[in-house]
C-alpha positions as CSV (number, residue, x, y, z in Angstrom):
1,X,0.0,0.0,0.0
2,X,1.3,3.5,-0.8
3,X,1.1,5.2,2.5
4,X,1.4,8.6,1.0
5,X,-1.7,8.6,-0.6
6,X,-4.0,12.2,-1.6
7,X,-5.9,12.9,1.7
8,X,-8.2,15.4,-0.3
9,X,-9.8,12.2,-1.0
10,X,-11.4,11.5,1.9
11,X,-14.3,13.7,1.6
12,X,-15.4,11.8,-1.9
13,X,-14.8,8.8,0.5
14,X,-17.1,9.7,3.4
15,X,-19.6,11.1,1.3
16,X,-19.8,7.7,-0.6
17,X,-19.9,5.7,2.8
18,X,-22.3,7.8,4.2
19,X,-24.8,8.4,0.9
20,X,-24.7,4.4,-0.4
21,X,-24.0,5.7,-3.9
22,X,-22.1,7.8,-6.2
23,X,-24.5,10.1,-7.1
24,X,-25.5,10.3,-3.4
25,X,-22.0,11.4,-2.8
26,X,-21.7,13.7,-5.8
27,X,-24.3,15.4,-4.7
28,X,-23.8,16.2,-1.6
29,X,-20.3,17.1,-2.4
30,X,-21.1,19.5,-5.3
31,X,-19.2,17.7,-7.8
32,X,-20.4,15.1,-10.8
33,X,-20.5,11.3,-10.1
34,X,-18.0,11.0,-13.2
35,X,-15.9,12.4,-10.7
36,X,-16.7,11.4,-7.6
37,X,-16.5,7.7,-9.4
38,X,-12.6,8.7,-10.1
39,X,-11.6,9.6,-6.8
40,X,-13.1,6.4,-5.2
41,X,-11.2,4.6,-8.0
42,X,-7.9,6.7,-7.1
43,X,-8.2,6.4,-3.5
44,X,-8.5,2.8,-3.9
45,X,-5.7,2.2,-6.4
46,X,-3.9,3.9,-4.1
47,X,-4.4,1.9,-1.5
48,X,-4.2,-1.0,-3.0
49,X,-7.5,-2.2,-1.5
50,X,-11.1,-2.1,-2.5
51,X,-12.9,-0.1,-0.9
52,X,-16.8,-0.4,-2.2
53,X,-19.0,-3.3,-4.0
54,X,-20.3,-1.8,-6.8
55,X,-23.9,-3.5,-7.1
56,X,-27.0,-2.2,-9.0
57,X,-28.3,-0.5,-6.0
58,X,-25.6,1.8,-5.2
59,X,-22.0,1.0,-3.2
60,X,-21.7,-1.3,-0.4
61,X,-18.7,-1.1,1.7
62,X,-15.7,-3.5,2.1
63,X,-15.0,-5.0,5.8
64,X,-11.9,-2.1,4.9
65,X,-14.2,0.6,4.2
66,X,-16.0,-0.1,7.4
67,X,-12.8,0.1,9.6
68,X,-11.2,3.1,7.7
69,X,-14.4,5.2,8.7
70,X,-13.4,6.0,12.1
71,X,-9.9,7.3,11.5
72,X,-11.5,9.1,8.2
73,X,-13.9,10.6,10.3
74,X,-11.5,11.9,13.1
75,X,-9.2,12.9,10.1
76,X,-12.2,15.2,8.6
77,X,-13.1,16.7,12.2
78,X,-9.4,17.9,12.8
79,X,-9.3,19.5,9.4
80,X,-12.9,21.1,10.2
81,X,-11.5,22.4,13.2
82,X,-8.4,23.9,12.2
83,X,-10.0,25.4,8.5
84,X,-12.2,27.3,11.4
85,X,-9.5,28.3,13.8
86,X,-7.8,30.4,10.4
87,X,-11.1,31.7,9.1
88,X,-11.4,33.2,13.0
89,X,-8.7,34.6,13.2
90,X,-9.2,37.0,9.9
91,X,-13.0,37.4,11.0
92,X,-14.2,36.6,14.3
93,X,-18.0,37.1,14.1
94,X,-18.3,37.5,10.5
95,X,-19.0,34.9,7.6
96,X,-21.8,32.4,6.7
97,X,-23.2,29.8,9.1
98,X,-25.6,27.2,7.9
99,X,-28.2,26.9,10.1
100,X,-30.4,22.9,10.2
101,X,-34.5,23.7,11.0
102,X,-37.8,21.4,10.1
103,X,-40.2,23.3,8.2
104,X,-42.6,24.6,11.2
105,X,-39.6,26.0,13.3
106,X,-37.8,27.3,10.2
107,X,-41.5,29.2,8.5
108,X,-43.1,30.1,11.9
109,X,-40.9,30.4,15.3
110,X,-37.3,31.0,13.5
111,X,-38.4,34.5,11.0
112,X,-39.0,37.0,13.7
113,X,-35.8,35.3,15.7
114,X,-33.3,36.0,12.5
115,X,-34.7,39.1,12.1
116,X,-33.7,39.8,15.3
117,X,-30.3,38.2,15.3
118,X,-29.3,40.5,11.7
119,X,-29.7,43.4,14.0
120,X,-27.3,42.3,16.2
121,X,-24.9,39.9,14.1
122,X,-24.9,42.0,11.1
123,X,-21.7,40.6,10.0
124,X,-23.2,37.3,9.6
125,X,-25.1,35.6,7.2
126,X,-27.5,32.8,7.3
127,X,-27.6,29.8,5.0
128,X,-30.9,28.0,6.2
129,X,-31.5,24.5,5.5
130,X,-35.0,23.3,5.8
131,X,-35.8,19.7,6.2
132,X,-37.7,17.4,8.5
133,X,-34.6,14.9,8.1
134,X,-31.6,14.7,10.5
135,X,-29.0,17.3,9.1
136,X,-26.0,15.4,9.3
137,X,-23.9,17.7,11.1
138,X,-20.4,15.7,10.9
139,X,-21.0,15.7,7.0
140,X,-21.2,19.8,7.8
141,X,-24.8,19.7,5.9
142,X,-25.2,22.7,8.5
143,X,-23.0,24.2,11.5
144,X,-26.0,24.7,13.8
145,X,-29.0,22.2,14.0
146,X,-32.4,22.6,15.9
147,X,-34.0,19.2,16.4
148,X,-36.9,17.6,18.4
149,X,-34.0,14.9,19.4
150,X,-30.8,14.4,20.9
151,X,-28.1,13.5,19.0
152,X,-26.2,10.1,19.9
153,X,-23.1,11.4,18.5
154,X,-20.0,11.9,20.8
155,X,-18.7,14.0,18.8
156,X,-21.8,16.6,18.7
157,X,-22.9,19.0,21.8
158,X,-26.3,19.6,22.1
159,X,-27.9,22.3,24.5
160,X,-32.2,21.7,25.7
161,X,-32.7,25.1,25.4
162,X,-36.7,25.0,25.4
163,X,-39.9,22.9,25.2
164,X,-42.5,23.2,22.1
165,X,-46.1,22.6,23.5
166,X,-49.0,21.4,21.3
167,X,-52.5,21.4,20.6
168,X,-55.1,20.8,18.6
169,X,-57.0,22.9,16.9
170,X,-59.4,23.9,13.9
171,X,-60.4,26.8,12.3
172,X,-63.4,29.0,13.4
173,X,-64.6,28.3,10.1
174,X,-64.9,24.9,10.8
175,X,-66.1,24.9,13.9
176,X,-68.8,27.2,12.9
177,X,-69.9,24.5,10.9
178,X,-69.0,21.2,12.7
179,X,-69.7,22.2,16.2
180,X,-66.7,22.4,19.1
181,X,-65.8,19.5,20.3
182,X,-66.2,19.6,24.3
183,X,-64.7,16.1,25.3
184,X,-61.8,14.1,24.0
185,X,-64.3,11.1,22.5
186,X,-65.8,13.9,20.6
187,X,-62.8,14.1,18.5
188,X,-64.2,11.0,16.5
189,X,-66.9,12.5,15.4
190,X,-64.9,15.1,13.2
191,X,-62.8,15.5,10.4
192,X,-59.3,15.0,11.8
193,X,-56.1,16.0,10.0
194,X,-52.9,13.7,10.6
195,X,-50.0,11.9,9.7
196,X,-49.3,9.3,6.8
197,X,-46.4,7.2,7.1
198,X,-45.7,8.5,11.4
199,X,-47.8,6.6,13.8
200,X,-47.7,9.0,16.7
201,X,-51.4,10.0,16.5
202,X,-52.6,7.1,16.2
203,X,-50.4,5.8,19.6
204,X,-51.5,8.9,21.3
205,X,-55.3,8.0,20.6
206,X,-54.8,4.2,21.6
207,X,-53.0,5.4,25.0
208,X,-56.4,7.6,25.6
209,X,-58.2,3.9,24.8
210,X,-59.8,5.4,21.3
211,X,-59.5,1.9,18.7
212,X,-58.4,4.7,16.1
213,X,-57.2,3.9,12.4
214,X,-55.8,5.8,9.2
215,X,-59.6,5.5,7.9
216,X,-60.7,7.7,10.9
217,X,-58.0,10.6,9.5
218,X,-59.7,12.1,5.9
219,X,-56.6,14.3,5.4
220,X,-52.9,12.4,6.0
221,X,-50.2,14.4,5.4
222,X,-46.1,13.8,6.9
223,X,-45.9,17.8,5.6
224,X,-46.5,19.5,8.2
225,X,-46.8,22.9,6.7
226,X,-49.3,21.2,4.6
227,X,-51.1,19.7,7.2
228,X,-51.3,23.6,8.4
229,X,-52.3,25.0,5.9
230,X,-55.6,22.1,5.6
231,X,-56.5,23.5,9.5
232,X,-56.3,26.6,8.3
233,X,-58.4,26.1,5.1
234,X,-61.1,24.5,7.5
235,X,-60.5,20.6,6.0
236,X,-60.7,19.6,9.9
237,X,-59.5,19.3,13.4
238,X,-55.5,19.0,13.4
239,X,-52.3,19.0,15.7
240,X,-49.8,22.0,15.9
241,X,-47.3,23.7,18.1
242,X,-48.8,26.2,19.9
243,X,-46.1,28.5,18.2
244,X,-47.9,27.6,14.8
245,X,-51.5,28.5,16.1
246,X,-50.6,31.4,17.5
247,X,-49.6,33.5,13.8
248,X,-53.4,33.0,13.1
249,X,-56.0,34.4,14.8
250,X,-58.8,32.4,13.0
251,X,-57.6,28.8,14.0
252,X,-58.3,28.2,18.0
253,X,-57.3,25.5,20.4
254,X,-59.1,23.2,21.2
255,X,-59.5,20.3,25.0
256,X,-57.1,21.8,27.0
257,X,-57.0,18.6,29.1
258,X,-55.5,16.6,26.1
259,X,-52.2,14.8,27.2
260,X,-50.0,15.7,24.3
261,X,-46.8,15.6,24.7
262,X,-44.1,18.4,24.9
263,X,-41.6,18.5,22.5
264,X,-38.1,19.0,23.8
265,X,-35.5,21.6,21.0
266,X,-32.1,21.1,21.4
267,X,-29.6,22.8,19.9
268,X,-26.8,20.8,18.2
269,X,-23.2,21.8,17.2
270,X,-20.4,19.9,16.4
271,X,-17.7,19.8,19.3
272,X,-14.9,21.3,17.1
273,X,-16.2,24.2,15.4
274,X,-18.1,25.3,18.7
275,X,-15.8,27.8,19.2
276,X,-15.8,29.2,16.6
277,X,-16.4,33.0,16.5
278,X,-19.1,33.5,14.3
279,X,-21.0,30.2,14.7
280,X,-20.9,30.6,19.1
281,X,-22.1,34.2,18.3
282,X,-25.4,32.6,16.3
283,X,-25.1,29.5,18.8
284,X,-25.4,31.7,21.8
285,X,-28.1,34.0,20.3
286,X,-30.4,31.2,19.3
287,X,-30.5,29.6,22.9
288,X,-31.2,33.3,24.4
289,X,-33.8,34.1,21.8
290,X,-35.4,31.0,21.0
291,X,-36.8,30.2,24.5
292,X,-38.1,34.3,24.6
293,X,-39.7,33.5,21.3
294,X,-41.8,30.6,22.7
């Protein structure tokens, strides 16, 4: 094996480990898969070793592959960390940091909170990457990530810097023309909005003792601006964050007494490029401002 070997590609390596396939990796890299197919092939001609099954689904890693990760990994962190330590020290709180949100928190709590923050970080600007998928913060998809989950990661910090509470609720429009429901067992006798693929409804109405099925939902939706937007319309009785109901006065909450859960935010940042000047400046802001905000 030729131990001198280009560490620039590592990247195409990790993306490819990570993403299952070429394209996967091109992708998320920014770069073709004619290329991304070269550097695998270099990186493992260099090595001597192969690194990847090629199969008609994609790439499967060697036992080699598997065992490289780690050092790969650790490899990629260092360089992250000392790329960040030079950019600080020409700019301290000034540059770009990419910030991880689901669609709710990025189109209804986060707006009024960035607003906020570009008075005070002016320096600084925002990339904002909305998803309802896991930002994979050691592939530096984002610097910052808000999620309704703890990372298992060792190599991540995360913060609980507030709780999200929900409700349900339905337009007065609706209501106006279904009646309010008083009780919880009223629920079935309305037109409820939910989820398609997620089960959490439907375990939430079994823990109550309700027998309820996907039949007993007439709108299911896993977008949950979309599922919005049908409460809003007046399709039927839904589930948001009270965060969500409050930007429209014409939806209203509805049984109080319903035991839904509270949904925990933690703020996530990798452990090396914490301290960096510019993304500690956002870091700290968010977990002052976010909590205010709720």
């Amino acid at each position: 094996m030729n131990t001198s070997f280009d560490w620039s590609l590592l990247p195409t390596f990790l993306a490819a480990l990570e993403r299952g396939s070429l394209l996967g990796a091109a992708r998320q890299l920014g770069i073709s898969q004619p290329t991304a197919g070269r550097h695998i092939a270099d990186l493992e001609s260099q090595l001597g070793k192969v690194l990847f099954e090629r199969t008609g689904r994609g790439l499967r890693p060697t036992a080699l592959a598997l065992e490289l990760a780690g050092p790969a990994r650790a490899m990629q962190s260092g360089a992250l960390a000392l790329a960040e330590r030079l950019l600080d020290t020409q700019a301290q709180q000034a540059g770009t940091v990419r910030l991880s949100a689901s669609q709710p928190v990025a189109c209804y709590l986060l707006p009024p909170v960035l607003a906020r923050m570009r008075e005070a970080l002016p320096a600084i600007q925002i990339e904002l990457v909305v998803s309802n998928q896991v930002s994979n913060l050691l592939q530096r998809e984002a610097d910052i990530a808000l999620r309704m989950v703890q990372p298992a990661q060792a190599s991540l910090v995360a913060k609980r810097i507030a709780e999200v509470s929900l409700s349900a609720c339905a337009s007065t429009a609706y209501l106006a023309r279904r009646g309010t429901p008083a009780q919880p067992p009223d629920l079935l006798q309305h037109e409820l909005i939910g989820y398609d693929q997620q089960d959490d409804l439907l375990r939430g109405f079994a823990a109550m003792g309700f027998p309820v099925t996907k039949e007993h939902f007439s709108l299911r939706t896993d977008d949950l601006i979309a599922a919005w937007e049908a409460v809003r319309a007046g399709l039927g009785v839904g589930f948001a964050a009270d965060y969500t109901i409050d930007t429209d006065p014409a939806v209203q909450r509805l049984l109080p007494m319903l035991p839904l859960p509270r949904l925990p935010i933690w703020l996530t940042v990798h452990r090396e490029i914490r301290n960096s000047g510019r993304i500690r400046a956002v870091y700290d802001f968010l977990a002052q401002a976010i909590p205010l905000a709720l």
